[in-house]
SEDREN-804938 format. One record per residue (C-alpha): y, x, z; residue in one letter. Coordinates in Angstrom, 2 decimals. Example, Ala and Ser with C-alpha at 12.3 -4.5 7.8 and 13.67 -1.06 7.14 Angstrom:
<pts>
+---------+---------+---------+----+
:      py :      px :      pz : aa :
+---------+---------+---------+----+
:   -4.50 :   12.30 :    7.80 :  a :
:   -1.06 :   13.67 :    7.14 :  s :
+---------+---------+---------+----+
</pts>
This chain:
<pts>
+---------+---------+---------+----+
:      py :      px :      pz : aa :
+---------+---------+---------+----+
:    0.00 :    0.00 :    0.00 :  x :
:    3.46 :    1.18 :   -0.74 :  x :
:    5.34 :    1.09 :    2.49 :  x :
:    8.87 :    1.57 :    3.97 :  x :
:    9.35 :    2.70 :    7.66 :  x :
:   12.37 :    1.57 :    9.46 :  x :
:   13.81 :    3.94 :   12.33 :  x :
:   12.49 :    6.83 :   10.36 :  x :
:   14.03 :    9.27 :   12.28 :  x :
:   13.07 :    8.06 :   15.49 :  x :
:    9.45 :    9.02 :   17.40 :  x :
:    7.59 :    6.48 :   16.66 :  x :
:    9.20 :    6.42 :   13.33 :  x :
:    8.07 :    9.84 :   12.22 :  x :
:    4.46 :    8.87 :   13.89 :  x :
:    4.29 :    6.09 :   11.64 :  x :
:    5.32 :    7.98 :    8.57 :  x :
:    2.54 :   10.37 :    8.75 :  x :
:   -0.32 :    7.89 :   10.16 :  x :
:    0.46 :    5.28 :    7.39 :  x :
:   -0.01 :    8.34 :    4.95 :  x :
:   -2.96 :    9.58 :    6.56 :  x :
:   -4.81 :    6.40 :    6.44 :  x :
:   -4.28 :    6.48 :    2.34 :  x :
:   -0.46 :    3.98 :    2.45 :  x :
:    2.52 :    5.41 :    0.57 :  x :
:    5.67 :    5.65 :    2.47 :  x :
:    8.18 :    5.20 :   -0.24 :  x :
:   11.28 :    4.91 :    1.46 :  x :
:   11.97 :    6.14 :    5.21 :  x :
:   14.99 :    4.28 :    6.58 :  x :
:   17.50 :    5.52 :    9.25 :  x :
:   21.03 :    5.56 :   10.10 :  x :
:   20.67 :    9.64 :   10.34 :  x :
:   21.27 :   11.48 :    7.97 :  x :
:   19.15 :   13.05 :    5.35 :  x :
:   16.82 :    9.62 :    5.11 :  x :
:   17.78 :    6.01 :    3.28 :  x :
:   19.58 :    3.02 :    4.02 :  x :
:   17.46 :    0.86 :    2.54 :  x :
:   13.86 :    0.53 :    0.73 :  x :
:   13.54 :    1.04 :   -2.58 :  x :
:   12.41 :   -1.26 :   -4.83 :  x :
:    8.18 :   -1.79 :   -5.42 :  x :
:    7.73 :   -2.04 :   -1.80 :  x :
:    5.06 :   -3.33 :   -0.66 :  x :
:    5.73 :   -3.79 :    2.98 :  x :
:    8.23 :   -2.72 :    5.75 :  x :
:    7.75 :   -1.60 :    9.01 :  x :
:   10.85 :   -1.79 :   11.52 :  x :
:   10.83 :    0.32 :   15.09 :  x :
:   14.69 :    1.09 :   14.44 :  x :
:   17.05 :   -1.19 :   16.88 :  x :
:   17.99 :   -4.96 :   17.62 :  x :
:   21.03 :   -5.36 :   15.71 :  x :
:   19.77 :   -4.16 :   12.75 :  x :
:   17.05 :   -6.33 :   12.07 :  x :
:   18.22 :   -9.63 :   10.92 :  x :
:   19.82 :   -7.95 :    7.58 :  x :
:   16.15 :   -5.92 :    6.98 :  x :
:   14.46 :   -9.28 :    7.45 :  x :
:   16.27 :  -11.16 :    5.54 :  x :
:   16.02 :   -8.51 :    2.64 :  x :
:   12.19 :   -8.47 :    2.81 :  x :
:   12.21 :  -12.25 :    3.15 :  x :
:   14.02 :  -12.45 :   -0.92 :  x :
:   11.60 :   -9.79 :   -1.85 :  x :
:    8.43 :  -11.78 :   -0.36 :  x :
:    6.46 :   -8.95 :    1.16 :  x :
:    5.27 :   -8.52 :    4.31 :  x :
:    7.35 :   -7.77 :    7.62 :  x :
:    6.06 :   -5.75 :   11.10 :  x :
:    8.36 :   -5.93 :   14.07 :  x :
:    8.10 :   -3.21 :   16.81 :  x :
:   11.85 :   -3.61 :   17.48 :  x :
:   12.91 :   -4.94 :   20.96 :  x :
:   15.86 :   -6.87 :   22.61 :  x :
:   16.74 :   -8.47 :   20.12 :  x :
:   19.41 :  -11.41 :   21.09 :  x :
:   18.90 :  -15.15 :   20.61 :  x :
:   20.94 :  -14.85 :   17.53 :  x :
:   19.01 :  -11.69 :   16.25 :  x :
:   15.49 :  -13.78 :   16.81 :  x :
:   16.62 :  -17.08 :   14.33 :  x :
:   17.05 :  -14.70 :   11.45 :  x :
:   13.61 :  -13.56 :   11.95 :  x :
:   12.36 :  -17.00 :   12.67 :  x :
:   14.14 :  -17.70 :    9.21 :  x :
:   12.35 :  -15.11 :    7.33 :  x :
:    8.99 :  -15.82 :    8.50 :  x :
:    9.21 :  -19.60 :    7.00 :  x :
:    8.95 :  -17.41 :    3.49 :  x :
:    7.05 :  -14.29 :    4.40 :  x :
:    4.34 :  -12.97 :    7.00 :  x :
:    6.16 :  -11.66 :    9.49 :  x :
:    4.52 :   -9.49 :   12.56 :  x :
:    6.46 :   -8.90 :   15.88 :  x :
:    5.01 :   -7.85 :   18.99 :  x :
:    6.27 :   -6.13 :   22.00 :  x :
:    3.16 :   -3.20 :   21.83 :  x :
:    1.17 :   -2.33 :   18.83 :  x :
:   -1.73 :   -0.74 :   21.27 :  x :
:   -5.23 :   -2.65 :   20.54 :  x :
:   -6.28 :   -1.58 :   24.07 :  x :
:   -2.17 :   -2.85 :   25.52 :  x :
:   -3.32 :   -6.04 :   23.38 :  x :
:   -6.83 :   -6.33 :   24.77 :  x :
:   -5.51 :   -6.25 :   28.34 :  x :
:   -3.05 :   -9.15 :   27.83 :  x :
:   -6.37 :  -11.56 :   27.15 :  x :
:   -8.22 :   -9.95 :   30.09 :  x :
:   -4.96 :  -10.53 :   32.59 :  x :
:   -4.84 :  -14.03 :   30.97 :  x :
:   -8.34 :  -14.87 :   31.31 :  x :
:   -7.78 :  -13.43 :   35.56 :  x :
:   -5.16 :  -14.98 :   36.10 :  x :
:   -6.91 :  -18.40 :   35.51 :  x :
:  -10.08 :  -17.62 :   37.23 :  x :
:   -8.60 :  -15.91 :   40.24 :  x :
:   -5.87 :  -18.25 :   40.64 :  x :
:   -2.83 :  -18.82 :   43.06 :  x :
:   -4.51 :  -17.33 :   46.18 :  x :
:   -4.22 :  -13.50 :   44.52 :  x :
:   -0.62 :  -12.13 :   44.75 :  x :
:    0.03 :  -10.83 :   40.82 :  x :
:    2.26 :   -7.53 :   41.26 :  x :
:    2.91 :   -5.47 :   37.75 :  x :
:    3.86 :   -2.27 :   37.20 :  x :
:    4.72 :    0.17 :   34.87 :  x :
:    5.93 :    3.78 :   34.30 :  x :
:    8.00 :    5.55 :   31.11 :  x :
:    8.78 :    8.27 :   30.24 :  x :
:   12.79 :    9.43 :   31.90 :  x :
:   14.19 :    8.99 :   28.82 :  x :
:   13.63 :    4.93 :   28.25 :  x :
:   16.69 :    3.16 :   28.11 :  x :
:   15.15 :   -0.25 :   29.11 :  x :
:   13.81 :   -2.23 :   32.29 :  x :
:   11.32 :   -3.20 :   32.64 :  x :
:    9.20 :   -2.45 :   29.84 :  x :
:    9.00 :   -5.32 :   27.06 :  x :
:    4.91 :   -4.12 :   27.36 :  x :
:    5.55 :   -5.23 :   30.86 :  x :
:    6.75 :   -8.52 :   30.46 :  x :
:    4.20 :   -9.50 :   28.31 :  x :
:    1.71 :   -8.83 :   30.74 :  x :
:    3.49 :  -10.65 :   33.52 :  x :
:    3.94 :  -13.25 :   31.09 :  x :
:    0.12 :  -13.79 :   30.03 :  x :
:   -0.64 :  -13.98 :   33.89 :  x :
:    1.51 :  -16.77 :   33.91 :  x :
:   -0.07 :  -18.35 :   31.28 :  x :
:   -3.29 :  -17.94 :   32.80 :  x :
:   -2.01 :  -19.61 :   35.59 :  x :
:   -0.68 :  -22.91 :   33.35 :  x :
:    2.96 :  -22.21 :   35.20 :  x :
:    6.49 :  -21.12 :   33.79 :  x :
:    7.25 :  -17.65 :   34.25 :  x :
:   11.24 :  -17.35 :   34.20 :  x :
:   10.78 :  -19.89 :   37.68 :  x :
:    8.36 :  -17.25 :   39.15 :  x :
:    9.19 :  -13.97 :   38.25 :  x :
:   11.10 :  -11.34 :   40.39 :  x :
:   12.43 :   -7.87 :   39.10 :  x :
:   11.69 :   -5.38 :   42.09 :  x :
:   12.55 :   -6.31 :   45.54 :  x :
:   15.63 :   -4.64 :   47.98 :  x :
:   16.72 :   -5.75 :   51.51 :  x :
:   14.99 :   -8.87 :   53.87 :  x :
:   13.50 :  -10.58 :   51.03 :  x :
:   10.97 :  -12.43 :   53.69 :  x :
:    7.85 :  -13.46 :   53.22 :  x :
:    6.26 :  -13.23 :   49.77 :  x :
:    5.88 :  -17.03 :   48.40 :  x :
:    3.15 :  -18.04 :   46.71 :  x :
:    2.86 :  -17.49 :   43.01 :  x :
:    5.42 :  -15.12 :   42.29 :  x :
:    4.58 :  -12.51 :   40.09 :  x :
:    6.57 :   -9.56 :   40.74 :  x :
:    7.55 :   -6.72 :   38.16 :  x :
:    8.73 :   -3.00 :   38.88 :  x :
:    9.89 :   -0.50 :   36.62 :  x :
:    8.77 :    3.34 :   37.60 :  x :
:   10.47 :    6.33 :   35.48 :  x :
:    9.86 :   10.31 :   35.32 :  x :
:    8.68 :   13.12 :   33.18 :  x :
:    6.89 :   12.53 :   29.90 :  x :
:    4.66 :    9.34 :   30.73 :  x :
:    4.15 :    7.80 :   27.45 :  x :
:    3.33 :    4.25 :   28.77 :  x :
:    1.53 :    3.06 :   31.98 :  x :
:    0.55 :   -0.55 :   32.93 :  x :
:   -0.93 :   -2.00 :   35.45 :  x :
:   -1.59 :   -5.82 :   36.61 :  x :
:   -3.24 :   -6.02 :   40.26 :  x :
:   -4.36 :   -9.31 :   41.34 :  x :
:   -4.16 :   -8.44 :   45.51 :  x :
:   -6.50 :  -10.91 :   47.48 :  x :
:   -6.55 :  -11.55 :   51.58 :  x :
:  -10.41 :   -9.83 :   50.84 :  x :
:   -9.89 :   -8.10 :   47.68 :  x :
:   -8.12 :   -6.64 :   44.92 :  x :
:   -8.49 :   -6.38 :   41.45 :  x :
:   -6.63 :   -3.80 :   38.89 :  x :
:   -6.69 :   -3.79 :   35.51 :  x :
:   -4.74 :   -0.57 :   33.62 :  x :
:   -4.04 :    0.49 :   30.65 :  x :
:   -2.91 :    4.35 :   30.16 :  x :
:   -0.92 :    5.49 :   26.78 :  x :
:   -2.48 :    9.05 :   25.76 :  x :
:   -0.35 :    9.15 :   22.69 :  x :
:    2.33 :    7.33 :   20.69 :  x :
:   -0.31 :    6.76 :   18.05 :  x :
:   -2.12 :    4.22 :   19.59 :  x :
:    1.44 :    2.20 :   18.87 :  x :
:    1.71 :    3.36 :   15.42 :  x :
:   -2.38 :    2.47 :   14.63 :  x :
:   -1.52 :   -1.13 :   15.51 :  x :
:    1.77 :   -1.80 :   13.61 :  x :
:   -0.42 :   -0.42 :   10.24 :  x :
:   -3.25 :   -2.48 :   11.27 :  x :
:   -1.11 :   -5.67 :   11.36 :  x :
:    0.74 :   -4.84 :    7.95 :  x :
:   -2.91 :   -4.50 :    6.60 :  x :
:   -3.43 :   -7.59 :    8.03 :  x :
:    0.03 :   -9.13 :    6.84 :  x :
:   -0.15 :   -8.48 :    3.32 :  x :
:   -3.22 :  -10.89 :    3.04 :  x :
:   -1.42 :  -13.58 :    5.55 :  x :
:    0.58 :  -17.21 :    4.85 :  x :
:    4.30 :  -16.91 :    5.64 :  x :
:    4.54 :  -17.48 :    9.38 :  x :
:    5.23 :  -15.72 :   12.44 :  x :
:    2.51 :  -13.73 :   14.26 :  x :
:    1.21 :  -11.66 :   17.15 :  x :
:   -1.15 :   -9.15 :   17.57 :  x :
:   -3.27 :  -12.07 :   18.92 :  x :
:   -3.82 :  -12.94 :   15.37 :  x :
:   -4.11 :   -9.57 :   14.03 :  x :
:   -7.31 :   -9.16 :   16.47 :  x :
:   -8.30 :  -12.84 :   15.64 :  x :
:   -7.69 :  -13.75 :   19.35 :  x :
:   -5.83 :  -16.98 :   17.83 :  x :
+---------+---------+---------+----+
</pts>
């Protein structure tokens, strides 16, 4: 497949541009504000894939969306305004978007689903996660997904029982809160962990980040997967045939 990374210059751009290649894909364009790389894909491309930032995704979207080919979002934050122009373009194209490429970050979100309902409200969920010192971001969007899937194993709504860390005489811990902390140092690629913490027992489940490629391996796997898919917007749940 002819392909065009967006956020070229970046570290999981230039990861992408050589596993994409290495697994027999063309990168034909590599797109970055930097210099020395393109503005935009050239024409004959087959599909894009976009780690660059927020606010520069609903022009690349739109693009790919009057050009009909396939779309792979690994950019995060993006605002509620940001999110309808990708909404837009997947009623015309396949478009991808996921917080974490990682099969193994992707797995764990059905296993803390699937614990969450069996262990139900009588385990305290508590997530955690660790980056690298240089992430700009807290907590992780990796992070929230997980805490997220708990809650959806639980049938509740998350934004009424999430908490971001905890400070001061916060009392008692209520039931069903899931809390989520943020941890940051040295060159940690990406550590998560979801512990379910009953009055007899307490159950862990981690995932551990060896190596920015386990990110890039997903987002080509799911353009793979794109190129044969409707126009609509999808997960990594679909790309693994969870959904």
């Amino acid at each position: 497949m002819k392909i065009a990374i967006v956020g070229a210059a970046g570290r999981m751009g230039r990861m992408l541009c050589a596993l994409a290649e290495a697994n027999g894909h063309e990168v034909v364009s590599k797109v970055d504000v930097a210099e020395g790389y393109e503005k935009t894909w050239k024409d004959g491309t087959e599909g894009v894939i976009d780690f660059s930032w927020h606010a520069a995704v609903p022009a690349s979207v739109a693009r790919a969306a009057d050009q009909g080919i396939p779309y792979v979002i690994g950019t995060t934050g993006l605002t509620a305004e940001e999110q309808k122009a990708v909404d837009a373009a997947a009623g015309k194209i396949p478009v991808v978007q996921s917080g974490n490429y990682s099969l193994g970050v992707n797995l764990l979100l059905e296993l803390v689903r699937k614990a969450a309902a069996t262990l139900g409200p009588e385990y305290d969920i508590e997530v955690t996660e660790m980056h690298h010192r240089h992430k700009k971001d807290a907590p992780s969007g990796t992070a929230l997904m997980l805490a997220k899937s708990a809650a959806a194993g639980r049938g509740v709504d998350f934004d009424e029982n999430a908490i971001y860390g905890r400070k001061g005489d916060v009392g008692e811990r209520p039931v069903g809160e899931i809390a989520v902390h943020a941890l940051r140092g040295g060159s940690v690629v990406g550590d998560h962990t979801v512990m379910f913490a009953g009055d007899v027992e307490r159950v862990e489940i981690t995932h551990k980040a060896q190596s920015r490629e386990a990110f890039a391996a997903g987002a080509v796997k799911a353009l793979e997967w794109a190129k044969g898919a409707k126009s609509g917007l999808y997960t990594m749940r679909n790309v693994l045939g969870f959904d």
